[in-house]
N, C-alpha and C positions, 0 to 999 in steps of 0.2 A: 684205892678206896672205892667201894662200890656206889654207884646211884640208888639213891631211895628212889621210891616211889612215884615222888611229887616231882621230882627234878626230870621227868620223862612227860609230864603233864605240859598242856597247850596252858597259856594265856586265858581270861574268859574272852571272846570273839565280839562281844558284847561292851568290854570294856574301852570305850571310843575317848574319854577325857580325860582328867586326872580327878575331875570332880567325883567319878565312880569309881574310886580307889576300894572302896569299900567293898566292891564286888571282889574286887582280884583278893582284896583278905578274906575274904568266906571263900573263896573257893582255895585257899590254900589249906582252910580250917577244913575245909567238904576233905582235899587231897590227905587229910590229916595229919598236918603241921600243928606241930604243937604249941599252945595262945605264946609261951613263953619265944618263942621261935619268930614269930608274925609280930609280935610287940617288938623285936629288936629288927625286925626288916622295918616295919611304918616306922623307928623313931630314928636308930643310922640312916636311913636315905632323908628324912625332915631334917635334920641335922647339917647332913652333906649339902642340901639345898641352900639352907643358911648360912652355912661356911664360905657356900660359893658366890654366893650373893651379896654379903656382907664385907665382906673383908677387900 
């Protein structure tokens, strides 16, 4: 299977906390990932967090 586009893309450099989450999703939006794409990364990793935290 080939690599898209975004999958060859850096991190934003800028993105230093978890509190700037928000950048690294506009910039996956910028790499054009699609919203449905980005909604299932921010909600399986929020998820994974709480599974691992919780249980």
């Amino acid at each position: 299977m080939g690599r898209t586009s975004w999958e060859s893309r850096k991190p934003p450099e800028d993105l230093t906390n978890i509190g700037e989450i928000a950048k690294f999703l506009n910039k996956l939006a910028e790499y054009g990932m699609s919203d449905s794409d980005i909604r299932k990364i921010a909600f399986e990793n929020a998820l994974r967090v709480l599974r691992n935290n919780l249980s």
